[in-house]
Backbone as JSON Lines, residues from 0, in Angstrom:
{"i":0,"aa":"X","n":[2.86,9.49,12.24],"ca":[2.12,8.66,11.31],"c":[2.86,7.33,11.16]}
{"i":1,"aa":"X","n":[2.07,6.27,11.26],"ca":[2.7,4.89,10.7],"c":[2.61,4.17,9.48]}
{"i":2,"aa":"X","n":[2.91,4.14,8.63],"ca":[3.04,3.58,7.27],"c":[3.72,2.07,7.46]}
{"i":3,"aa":"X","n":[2.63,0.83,6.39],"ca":[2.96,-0.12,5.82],"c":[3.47,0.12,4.49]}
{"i":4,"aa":"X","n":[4.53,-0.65,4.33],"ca":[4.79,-0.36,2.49],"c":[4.95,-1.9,2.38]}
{"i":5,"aa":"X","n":[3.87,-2.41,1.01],"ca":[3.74,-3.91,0.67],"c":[4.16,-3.55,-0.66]}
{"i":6,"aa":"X","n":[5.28,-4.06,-0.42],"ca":[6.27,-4.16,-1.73],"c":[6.9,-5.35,-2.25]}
{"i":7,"aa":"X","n":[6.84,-6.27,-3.27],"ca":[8.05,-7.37,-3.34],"c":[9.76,-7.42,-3.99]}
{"i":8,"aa":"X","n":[9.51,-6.03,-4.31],"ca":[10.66,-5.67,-5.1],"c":[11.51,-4.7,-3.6]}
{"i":9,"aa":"X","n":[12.35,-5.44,-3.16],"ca":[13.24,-4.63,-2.14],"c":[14.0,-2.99,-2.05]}
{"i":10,"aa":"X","n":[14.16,-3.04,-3.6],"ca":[15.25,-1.86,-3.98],"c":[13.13,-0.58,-4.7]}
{"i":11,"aa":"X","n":[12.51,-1.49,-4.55],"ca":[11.46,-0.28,-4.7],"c":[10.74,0.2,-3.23]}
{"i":12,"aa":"X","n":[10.89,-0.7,-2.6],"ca":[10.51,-0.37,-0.87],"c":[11.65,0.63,-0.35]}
{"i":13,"aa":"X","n":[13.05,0.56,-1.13],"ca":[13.74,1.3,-0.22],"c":[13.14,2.91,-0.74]}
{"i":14,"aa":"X","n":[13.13,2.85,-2.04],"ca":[13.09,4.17,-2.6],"c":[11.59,4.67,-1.96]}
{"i":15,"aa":"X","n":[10.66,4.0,-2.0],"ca":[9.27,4.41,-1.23],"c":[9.33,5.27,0.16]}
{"i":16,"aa":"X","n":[10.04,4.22,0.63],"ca":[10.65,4.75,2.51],"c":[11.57,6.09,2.56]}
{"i":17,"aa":"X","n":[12.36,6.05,1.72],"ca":[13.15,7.31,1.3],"c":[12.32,8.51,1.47]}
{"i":18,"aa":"X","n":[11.21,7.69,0.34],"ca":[10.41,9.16,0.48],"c":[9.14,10.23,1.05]}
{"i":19,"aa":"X","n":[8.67,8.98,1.75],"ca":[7.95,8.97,3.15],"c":[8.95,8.91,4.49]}
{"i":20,"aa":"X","n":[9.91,8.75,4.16],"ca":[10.44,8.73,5.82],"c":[10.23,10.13,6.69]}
{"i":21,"aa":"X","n":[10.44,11.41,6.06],"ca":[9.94,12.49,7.45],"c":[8.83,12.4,7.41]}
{"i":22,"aa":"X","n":[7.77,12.17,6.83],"ca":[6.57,12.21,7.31],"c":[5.84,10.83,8.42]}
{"i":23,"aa":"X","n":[6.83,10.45,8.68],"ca":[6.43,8.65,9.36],"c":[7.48,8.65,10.48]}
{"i":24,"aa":"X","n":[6.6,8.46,11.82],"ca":[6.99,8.09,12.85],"c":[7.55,6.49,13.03]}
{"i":25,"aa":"X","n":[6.77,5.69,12.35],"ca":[7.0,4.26,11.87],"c":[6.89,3.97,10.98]}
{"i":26,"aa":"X","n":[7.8,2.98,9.75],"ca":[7.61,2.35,8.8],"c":[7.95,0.9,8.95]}
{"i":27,"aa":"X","n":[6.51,0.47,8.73],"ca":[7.02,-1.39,8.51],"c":[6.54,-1.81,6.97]}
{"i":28,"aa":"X","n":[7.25,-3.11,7.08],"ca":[7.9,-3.28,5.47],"c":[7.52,-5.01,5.3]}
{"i":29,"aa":"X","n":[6.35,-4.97,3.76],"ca":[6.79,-6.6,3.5],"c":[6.67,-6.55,2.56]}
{"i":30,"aa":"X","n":[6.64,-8.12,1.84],"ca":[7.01,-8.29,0.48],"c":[5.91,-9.02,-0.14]}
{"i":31,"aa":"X","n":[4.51,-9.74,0.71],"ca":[3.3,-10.0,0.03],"c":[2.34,-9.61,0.98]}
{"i":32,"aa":"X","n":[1.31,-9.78,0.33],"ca":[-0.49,-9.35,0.74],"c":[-0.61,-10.5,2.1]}
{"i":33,"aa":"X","n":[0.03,-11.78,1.99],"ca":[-0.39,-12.46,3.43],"c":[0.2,-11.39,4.43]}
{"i":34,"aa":"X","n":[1.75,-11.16,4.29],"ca":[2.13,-10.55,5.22],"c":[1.51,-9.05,6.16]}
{"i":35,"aa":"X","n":[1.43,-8.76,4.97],"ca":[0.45,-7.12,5.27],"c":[-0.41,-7.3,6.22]}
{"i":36,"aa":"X","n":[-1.81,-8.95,5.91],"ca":[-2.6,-8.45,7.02],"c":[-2.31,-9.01,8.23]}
{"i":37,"aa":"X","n":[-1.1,-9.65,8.59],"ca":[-0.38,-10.16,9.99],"c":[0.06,-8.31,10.68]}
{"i":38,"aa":"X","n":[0.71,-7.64,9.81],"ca":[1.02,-6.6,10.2],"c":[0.6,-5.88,10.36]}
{"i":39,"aa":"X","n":[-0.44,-5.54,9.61],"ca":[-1.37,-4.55,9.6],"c":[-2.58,-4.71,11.25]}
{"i":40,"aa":"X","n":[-2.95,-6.18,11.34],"ca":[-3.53,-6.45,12.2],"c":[-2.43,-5.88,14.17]}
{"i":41,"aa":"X","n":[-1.44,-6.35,13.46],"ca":[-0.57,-5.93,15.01],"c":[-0.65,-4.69,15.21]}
{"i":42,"aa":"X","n":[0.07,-3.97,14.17],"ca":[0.05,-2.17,13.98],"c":[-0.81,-1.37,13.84]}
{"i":43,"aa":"X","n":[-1.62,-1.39,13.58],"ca":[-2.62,-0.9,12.53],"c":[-2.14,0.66,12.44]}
{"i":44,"aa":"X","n":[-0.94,0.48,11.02],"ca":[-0.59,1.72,10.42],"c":[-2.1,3.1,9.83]}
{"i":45,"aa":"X","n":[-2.09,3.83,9.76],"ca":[-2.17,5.1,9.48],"c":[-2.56,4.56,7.99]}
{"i":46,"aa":"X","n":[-1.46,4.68,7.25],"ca":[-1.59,4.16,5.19],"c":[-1.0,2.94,5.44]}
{"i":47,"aa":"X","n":[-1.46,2.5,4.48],"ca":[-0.9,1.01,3.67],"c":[-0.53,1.69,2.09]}
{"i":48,"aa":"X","n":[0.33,1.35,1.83],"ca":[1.4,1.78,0.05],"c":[1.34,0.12,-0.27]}
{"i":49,"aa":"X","n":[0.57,-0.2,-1.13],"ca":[0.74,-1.57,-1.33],"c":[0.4,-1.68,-2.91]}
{"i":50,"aa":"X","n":[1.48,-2.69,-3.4],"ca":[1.94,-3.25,-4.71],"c":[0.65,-3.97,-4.97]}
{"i":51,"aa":"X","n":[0.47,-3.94,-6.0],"ca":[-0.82,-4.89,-6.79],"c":[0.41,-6.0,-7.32]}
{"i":52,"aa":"X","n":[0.46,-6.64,-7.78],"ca":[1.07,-8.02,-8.38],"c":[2.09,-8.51,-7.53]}
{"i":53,"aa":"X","n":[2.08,-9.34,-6.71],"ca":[3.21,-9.73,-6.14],"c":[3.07,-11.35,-6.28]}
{"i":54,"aa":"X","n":[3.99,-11.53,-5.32],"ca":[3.74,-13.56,-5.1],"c":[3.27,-13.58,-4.53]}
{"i":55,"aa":"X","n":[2.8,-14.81,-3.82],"ca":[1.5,-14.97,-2.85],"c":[0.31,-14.43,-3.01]}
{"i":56,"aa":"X","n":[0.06,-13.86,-1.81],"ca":[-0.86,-13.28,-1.9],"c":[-1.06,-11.8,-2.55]}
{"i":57,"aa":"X","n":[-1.82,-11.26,-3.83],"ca":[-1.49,-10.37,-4.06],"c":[-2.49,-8.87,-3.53]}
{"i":58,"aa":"X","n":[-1.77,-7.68,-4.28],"ca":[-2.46,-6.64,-3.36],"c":[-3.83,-6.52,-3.52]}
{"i":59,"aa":"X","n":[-4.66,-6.76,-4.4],"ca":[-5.75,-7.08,-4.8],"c":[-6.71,-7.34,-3.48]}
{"i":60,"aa":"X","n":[-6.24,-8.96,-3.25],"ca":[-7.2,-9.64,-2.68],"c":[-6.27,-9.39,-0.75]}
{"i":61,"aa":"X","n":[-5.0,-8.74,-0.68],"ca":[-5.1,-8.14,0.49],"c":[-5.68,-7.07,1.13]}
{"i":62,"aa":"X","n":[-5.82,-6.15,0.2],"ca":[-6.39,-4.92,0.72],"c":[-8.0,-5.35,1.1]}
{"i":63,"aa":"X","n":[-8.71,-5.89,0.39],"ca":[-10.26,-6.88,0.71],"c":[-9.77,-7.35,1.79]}
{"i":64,"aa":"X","n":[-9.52,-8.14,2.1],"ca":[-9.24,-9.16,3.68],"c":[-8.84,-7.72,4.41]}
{"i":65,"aa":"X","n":[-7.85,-6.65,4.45],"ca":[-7.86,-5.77,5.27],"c":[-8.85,-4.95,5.28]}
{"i":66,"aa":"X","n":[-9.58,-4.21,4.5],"ca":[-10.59,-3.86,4.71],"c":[-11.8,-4.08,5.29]}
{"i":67,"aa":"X","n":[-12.31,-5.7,5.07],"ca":[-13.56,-6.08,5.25],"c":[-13.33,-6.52,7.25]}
{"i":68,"aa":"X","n":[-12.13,-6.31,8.13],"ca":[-11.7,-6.24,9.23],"c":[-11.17,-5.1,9.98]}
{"i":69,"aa":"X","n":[-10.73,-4.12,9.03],"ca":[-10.8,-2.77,9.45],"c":[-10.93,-1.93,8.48]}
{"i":70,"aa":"X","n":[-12.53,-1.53,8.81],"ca":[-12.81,-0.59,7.83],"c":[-12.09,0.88,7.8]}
{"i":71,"aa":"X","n":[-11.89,1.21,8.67],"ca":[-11.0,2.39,8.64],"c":[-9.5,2.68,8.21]}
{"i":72,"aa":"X","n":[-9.53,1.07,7.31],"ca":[-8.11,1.17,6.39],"c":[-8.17,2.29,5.72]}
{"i":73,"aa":"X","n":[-6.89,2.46,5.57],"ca":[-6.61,3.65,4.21],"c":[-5.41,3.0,3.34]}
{"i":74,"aa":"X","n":[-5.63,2.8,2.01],"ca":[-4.84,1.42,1.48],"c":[-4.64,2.75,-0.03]}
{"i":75,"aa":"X","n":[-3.99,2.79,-0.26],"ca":[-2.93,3.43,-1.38],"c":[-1.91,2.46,-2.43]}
{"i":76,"aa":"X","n":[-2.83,2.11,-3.24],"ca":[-1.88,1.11,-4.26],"c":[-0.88,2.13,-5.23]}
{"i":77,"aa":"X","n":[0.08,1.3,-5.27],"ca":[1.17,1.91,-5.85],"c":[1.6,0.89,-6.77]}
{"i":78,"aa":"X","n":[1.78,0.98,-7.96],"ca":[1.36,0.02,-9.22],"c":[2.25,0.66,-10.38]}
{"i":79,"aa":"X","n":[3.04,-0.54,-11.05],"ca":[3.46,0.28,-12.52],"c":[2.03,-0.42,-13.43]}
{"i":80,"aa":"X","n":[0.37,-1.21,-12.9],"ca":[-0.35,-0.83,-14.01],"c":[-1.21,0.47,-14.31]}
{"i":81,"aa":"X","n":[-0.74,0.58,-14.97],"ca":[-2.13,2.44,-15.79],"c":[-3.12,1.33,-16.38]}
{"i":82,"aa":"X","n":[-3.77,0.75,-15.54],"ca":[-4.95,-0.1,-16.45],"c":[-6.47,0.23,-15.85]}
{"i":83,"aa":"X","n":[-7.35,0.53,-16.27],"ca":[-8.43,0.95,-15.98],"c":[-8.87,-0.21,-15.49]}
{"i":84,"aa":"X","n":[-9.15,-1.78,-15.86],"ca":[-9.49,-2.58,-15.32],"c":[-9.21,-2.49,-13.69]}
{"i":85,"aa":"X","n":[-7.76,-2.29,-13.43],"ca":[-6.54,-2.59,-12.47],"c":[-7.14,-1.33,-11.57]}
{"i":86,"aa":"X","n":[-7.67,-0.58,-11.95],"ca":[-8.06,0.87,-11.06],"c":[-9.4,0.48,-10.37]}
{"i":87,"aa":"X","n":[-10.18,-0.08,-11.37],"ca":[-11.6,0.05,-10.76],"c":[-11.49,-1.46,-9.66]}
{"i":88,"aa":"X","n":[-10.74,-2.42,-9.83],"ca":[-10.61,-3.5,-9.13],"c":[-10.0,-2.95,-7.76]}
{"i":89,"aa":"X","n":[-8.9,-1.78,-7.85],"ca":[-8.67,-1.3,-6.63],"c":[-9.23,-0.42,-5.6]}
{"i":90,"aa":"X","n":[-10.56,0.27,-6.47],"ca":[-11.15,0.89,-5.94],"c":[-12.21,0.19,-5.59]}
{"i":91,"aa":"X","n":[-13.13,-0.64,-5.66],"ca":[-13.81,-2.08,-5.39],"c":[-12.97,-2.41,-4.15]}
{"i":92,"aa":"X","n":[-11.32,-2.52,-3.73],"ca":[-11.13,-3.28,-2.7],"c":[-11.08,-2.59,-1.86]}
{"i":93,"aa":"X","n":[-11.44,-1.07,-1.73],"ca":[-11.43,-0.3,-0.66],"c":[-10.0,0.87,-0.66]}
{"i":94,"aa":"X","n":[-9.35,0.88,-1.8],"ca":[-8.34,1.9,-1.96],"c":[-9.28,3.49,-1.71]}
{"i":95,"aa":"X","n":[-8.25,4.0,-1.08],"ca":[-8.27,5.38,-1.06],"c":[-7.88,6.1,-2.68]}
{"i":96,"aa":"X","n":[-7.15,5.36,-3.13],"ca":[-6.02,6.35,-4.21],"c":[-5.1,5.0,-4.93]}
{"i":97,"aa":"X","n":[-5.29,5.58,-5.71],"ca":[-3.93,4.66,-6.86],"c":[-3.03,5.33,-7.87]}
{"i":98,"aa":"X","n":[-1.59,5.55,-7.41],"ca":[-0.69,5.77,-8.46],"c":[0.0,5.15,-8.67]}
{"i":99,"aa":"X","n":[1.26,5.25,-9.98],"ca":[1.6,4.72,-10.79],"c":[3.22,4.73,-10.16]}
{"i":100,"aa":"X","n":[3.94,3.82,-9.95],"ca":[5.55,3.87,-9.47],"c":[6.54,5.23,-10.43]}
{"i":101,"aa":"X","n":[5.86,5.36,-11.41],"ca":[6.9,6.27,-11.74],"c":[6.38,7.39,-11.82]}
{"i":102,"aa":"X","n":[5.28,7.88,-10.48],"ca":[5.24,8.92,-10.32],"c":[5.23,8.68,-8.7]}
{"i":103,"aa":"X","n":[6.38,8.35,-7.95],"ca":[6.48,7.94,-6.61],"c":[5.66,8.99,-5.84]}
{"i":104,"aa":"X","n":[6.45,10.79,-6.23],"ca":[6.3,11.67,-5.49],"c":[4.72,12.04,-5.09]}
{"i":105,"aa":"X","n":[3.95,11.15,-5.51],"ca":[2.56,11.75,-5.92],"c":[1.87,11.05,-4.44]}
{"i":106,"aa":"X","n":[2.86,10.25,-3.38],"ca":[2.27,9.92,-2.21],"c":[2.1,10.48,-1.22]}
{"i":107,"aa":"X","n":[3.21,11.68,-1.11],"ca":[3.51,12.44,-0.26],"c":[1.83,13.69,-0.02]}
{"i":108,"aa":"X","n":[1.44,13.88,-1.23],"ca":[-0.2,14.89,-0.56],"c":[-0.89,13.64,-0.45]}
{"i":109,"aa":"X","n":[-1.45,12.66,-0.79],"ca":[-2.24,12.14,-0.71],"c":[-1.81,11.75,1.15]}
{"i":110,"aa":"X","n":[-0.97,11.03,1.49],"ca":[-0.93,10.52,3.02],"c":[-0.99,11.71,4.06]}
{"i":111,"aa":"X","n":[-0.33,12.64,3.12],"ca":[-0.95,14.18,4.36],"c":[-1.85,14.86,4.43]}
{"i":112,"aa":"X","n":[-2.76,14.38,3.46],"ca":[-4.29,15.33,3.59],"c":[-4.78,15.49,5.37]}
């Protein structure tokens, strides 16, 4: 399996990768929504784990630009918001699933279904 993790916080990408790493043949790694769809377009990972609020471009309006080019994304936001607004906006951009950072472990069934 290949996993993107769009993270801007470094020390939360490591802990992510930590915990997806046996299940991932590849992990690539960035820090905004432009970057993702440069990468995503080269790779085209398996999941995307991607941060809602970052700089630049955020996860919001990346996962839309990745989606509406490959629909067969599977995009997994990983978010410290619990905001219902923030849920239904991610599910609108084509998320599979949205949890909350401080429940990391909760990625591991969802990417192995």
């Amino acid at each position: 399996m290949k996993l993107l993790i769009v993270e801007d916080n470094a020390r939360m990408r490591r802990m992510i990768r930590q915990i997806v790493s046996d299940c991932a043949e590849q992990i690539f790694e960035c820090a905004d929504g432009a970057e993702a769809l440069t990468i995503y377009a080269l790779n085209r990972p398996d999941w995307v784990l991607m941060d809602i609020e970052m700089e630049g471009m955020d996860g919001l309006t990346a996962a839309r630009q990745i989606k509406s080019e490959f629909m067969e994304a599977k995009i997994l936001f990983v978010t410290n918001y619990d905001d219902a607004a923030f849920r239904k906006s991610a599910c609108e951009a084509g998320a599979v699933d949205y949890i909350l950072k401080e429940n990391l472990l909760d990625i591991l069934p969802i990417i192995q279904q």
